[in-house]
N, C-alpha and C positions, 0 to 999 in steps of 0.2 A: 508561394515559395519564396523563401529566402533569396535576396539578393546584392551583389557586392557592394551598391550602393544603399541598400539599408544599413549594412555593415559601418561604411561609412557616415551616415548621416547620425547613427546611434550613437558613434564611438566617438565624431569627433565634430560634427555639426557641418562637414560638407556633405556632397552629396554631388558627386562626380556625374555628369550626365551618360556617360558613357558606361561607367558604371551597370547602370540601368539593365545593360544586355546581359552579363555575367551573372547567372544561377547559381547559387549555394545551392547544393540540392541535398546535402548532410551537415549537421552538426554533429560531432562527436569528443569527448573526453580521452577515447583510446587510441593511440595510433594506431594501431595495430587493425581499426576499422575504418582508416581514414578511404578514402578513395577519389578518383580523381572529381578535381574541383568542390572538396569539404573542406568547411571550415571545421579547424582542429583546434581547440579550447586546452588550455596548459593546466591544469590544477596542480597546489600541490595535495595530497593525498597525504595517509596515514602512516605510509610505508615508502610508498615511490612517490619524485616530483615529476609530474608530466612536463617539465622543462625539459630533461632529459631527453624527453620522444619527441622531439620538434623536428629533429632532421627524418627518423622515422617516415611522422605523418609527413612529413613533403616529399621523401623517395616514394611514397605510396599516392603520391597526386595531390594532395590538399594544396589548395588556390590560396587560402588564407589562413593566418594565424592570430591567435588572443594570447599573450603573453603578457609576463611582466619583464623588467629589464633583465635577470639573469636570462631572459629566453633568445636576444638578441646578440647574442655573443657566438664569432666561430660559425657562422652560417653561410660563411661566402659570399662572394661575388653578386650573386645572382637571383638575392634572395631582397627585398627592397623592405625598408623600415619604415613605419608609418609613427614616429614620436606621438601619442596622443595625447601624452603628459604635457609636453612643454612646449609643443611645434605649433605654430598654428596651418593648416592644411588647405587653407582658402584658395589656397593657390596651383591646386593639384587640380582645378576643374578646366577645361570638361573633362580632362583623362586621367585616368586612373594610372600611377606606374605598371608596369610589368608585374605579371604574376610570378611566383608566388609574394605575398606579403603577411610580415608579420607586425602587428599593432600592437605597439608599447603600452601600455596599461598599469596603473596602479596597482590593481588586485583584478586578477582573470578573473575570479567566483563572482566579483560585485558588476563585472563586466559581461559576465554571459546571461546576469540577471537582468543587468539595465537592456543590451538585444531582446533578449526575451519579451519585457516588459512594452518594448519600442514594437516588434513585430506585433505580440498581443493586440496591443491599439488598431494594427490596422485596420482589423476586420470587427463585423457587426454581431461574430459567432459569440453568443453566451454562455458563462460559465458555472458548474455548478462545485462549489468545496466540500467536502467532507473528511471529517475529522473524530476522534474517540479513541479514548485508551485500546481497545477490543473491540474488533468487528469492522475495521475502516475498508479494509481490502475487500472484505466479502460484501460493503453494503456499494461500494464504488461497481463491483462486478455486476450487481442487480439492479443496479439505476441505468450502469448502460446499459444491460440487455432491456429494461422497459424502455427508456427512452429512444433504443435505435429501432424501436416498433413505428417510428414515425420523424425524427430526427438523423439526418448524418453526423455522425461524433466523434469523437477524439476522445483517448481515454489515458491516463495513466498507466501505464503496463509496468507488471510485476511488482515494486517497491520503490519505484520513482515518486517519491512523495517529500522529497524533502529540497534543499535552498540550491542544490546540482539538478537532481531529478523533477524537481517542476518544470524550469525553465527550460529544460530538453523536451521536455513533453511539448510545453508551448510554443516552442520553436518547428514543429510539426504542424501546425496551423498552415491550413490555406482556405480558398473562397469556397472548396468544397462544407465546409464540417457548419454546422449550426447548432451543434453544444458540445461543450469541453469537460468532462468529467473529471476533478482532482482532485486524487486524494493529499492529503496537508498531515504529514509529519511535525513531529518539534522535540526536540530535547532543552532548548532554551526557552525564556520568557522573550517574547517579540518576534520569535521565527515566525510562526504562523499571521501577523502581522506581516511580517514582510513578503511572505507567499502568496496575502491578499493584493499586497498594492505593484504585484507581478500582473496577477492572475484575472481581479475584478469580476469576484465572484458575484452574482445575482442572485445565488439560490447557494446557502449554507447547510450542511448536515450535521449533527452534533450526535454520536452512535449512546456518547459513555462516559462516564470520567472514573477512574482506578487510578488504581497505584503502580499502572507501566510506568517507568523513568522517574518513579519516585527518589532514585541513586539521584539523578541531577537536578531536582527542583524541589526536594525537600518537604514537601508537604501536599497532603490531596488537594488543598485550599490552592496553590501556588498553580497543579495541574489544570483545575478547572477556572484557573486566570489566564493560563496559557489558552487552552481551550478554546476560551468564550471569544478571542481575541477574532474568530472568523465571525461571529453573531455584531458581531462589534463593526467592523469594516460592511457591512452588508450597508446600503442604500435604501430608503425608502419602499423606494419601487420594488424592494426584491420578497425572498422568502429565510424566515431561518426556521427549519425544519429541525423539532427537539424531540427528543427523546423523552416523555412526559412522565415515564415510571423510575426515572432517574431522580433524584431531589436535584442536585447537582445541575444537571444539564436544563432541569423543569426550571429552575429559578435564572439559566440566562436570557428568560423571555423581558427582563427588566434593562437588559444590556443590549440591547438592538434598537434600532430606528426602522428596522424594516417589518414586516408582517409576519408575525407567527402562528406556526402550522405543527400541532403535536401529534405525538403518535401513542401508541401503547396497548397494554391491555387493561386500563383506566379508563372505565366509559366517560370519565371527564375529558379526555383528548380527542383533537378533530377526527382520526383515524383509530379506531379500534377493534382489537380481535377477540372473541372468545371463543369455547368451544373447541377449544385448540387436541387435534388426536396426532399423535403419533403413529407412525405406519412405516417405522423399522426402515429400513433401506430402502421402500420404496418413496420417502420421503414424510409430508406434514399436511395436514387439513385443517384448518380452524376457519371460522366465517368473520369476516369483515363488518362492519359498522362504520358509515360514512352519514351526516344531514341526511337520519331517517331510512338508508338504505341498508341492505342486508345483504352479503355475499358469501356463499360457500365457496371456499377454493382447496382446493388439492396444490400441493407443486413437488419437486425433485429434491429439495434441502432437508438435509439431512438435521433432524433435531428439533427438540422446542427451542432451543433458544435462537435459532435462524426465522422464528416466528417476525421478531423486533429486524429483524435483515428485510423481512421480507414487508414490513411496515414501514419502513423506510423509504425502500426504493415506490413502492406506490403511493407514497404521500407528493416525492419528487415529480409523481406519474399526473397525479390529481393540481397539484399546481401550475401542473405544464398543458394544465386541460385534455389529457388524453382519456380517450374510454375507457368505459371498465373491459373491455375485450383488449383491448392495445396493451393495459397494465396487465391482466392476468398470460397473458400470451407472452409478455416480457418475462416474470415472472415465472414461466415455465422454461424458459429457456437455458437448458440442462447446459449449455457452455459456459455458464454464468456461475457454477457449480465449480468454488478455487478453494475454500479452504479444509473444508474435510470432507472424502471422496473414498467410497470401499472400491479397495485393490486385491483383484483373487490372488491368492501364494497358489505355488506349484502343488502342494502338497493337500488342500483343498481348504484351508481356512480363506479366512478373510481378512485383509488390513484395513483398519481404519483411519485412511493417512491422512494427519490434524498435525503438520509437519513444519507447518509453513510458519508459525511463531507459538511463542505461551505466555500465558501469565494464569493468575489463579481463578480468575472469572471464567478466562475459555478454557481452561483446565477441569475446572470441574461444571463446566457445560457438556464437554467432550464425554467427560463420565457416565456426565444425567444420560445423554443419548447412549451411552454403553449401555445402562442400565434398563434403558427402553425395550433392548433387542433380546431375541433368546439364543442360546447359545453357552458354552464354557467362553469364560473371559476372560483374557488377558489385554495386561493393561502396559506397555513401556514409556516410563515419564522419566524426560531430563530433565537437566538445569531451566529453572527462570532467571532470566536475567533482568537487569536494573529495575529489581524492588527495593533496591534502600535498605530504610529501617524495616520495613515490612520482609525483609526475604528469608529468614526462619519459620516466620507465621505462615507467612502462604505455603510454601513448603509444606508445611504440616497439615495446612486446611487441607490440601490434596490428598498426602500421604491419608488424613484419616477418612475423605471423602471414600477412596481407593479402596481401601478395606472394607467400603458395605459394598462394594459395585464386581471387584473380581476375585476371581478363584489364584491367582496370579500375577503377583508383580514383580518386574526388574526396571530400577531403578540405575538410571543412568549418571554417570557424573558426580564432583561433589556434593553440588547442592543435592542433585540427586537422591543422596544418598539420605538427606533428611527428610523426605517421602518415605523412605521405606522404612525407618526407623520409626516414622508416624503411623503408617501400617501396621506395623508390628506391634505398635502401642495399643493400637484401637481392634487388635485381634487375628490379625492373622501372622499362620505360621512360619517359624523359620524356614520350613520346606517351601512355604509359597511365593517369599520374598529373597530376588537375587538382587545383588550388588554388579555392577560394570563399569568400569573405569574409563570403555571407550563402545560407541559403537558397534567395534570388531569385536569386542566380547560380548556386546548385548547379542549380535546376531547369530553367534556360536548359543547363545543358552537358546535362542527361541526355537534353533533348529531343534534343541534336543527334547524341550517340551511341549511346542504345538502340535495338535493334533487336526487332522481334517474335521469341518466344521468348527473351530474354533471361530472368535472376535478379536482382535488384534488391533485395539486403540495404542497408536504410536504418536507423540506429542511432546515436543521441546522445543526452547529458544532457536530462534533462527541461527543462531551463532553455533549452535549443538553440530546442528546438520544432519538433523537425526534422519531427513531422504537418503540416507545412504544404505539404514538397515530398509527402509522399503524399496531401495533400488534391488537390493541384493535381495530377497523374499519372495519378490512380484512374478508374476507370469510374466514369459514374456510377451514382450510387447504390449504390458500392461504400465508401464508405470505411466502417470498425467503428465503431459508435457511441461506444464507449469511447476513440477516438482523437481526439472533438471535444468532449469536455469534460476541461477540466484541473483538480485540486482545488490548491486553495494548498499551496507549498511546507512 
């Protein structure tokens, strides 16, 4: 656990003895969840500056504060200042002031990274990154259920994957955990660099490289420099585990210093599957190939293309030395089961909530597995977001993907709405294709024409919020609980 004198020693190179007894037992961004004795972190945000909630989190107990200089203004009497900028603090040992305290700092963000990065070190728990256009969440979710077959872990929860949500993760660390699961966000060149010299990853994942956030980086070439940036930071000693049917990610085996370990359905990679059958909702079978070994598996994912999810996480399995009973056991483990999940409607169809982001690869993955199942189909596609120059085309690769796959589409949103125009190009009817300008009208058209027994693939950017028409649809007490809470973008 975090403690007041790591706080100190991080922030400003003393290290109060006394210090020593005072627990942080939270880190938190919101005041609104500070509690007594958390340290409350100022950001400024997109919309609100968490300078604002300083007095906030201290009426709610927080022992400590990370701010920059507007945060120390107007706090009273009784609220003691730690200058980290320009003070030198040598002199505050063995005793700490009076709590509460808030710590002067340059920039809070570069400050919750360097604690982070300072607790990190303590301990001897190893980490594993992973990263990819498509597929990060769902392959983070299937490495920890293999790895907590034999390992205590720490994992990235929800969408904690970026330069905020790492180092909150990290800062969950204690003597209990002996591997860190993270997934590594980026929308710039060098985030994912700087997530590694937080993080000190051993074992790297590479899922993918697309054209997600091609709006910020301008070209696929530019993604898969971002990308490689964790194959790159990895050690000797470690693993960077690639995705070997990818060209892209195949050829960051020249960009590492550490050992590499492929996967695919290319009997040229160390891990290999074929034989691959679908089996509808009740999930995937294909057999394994490992040095001469052969393994049939079954597991709960939904789809072919969770084949490479599920080649992932047992390749993380096989380098971690665990058995082939440890890894397929992990690998069944239906909690592990986060990005697309059939939810009963009242009315007797089925949802197929694929809710949780998009782009046009898990777009029309989502479809293949519609298309796998029997049933009438319908299909609700929103907006993707940050494809750049690509977001017409993709758009359209779906809209006419969509057209061989259902009897039914509504199209959500602008972009949206160039899905269904592509639709309509590639064959189906006006009667088949609705337009919706929000949500609240997609969910009014679905009432009027699912029928029981129907399929109901529902799929848009995170930003859409398209959980909303599956909240409102779902049996109750059916909707995943991972589809009602959202972490910041």
């Amino acid at each position: 656990m975090l403690s007041l004198a790591d706080l100190f020693q991080a922030l400003t190179n003393a290290r109060p003895e006394r210090a020593e007894q005072i627990a942080i037992p939270q880190v938190t961004i919101d005041s609104r969840q500070a509690r007594a004795g958390s340290l409350f972190v100022a950001l400024q945000g997109e919309t609100r500056d968490g300078h604002e909630f300083i007095s906030d989190a201290i009426a709610r107990g927080a022992a400590a504060i990370i701010a920059e200089a507007r945060g120390g203004r107007g706090l009273g009497p009784n609220v003691h200042l730690i200058d980290s900028i320009n003070t030198s603090v040598a002199g505050l040992q063995p005793s700490p002031p009076p709590l509460p305290i808030v710590f002067i700092v340059e920039s809070s963000l570069r400050a919750l990274q360097k604690l982070a990065a300072f607790h990190r070190r303590k301990f001897k728990c190893e980490t594993i990154g992973i990263t990819g256009s498509v597929g990060k969440s769902s392959t983070k979710e299937l490495i920890a259920a293999v790895l907590r077959q034999r390992f205590r872990i720490l994992k990235s929860e929800g969408n904690l994957n970026n330069e905020i949500g790492l180092p909150l993760t990290l800062l969950q660390l204690d003597d209990s955990h002996e591997r860190a699961i993270l997934e590594m966000g980026m929308y710039a060149l060098g985030e994912i660099k700087m997530l590694c010299e937080i993080a000190q990853p051993r074992i790297g994942v590479v899922t993918n490289v697309g054209p997600t956030h091609l709006e910020r980086l301008g070209t696929i070439e530019r993604i898969a420099q971002a990308k490689a940036e964790l194959v790159d930071a990895l050690l000797h000693e470690g693993y960077a585990i690639l995705n070997g049917d990818d060209p892209r990610v195949r050829a960051m085996k020249t960009q590492t210093r550490a050992r590499v370990f492929s996967y695919g359905l290319d009997s040229r990679c160390d891990l290999w599957a074929d034989d691959i059958e679908s089996l509808g909702l009740d999930g995937i079978a294909f057999t394994l190939h490992h040095r001469g070994e052969d393994l049939r598996v079954r597991i709960p994912l939904l789809g072919r293309h969770s084949v490479h999810t599920a080649l992932a996480a047992a390749s993380v399995g096989l380098v971690e030395n665990l058995s082939w009973d440890e890894i397929v056991r992990g690998l069944n483990d239906v909690a592990a089961q986060l990005r697309l999940i059939a939810v009963p409607t009242e009315n007797g169809a089925t949802i197929l909530d694929d809710t949780y982001n998009a782009s046009p690869a898990s777009s029309l993955a989502a479809l293949n597995l519609l298309a796998e199942l029997d049933g009438r189909k319908i299909a609700v596609l929103g907006d993707m977001l940050e494809l750049g120059a690509e977001e017409l085309r993709g758009h359209q690769i779906v809209g006419g993907r969509a057209a061989q796959v259902v009897q039914v589409l509504i199209a959500v949103g602008a972009r949206g709405a160039w899905i269904g125009e592509a639709a309509r190009d590639a064959g189906l009817s006006l009667e088949q294709v609705f337009s919706a300008e929000s949500n609240a009208r997609a969910i009014e058209i679905l009432r009027d024409v699912m029928r029981p027994g129907d399929l109901i693939l529902i799929k848009g950017s995170r930003g859409m919020q398209m959980e909303e028409i599956v909240n409102a649809l779902a049996r109750v007490n059916e909707v995943h609980p991972e589809r009602s809470r959202r972490a910041a973008h």
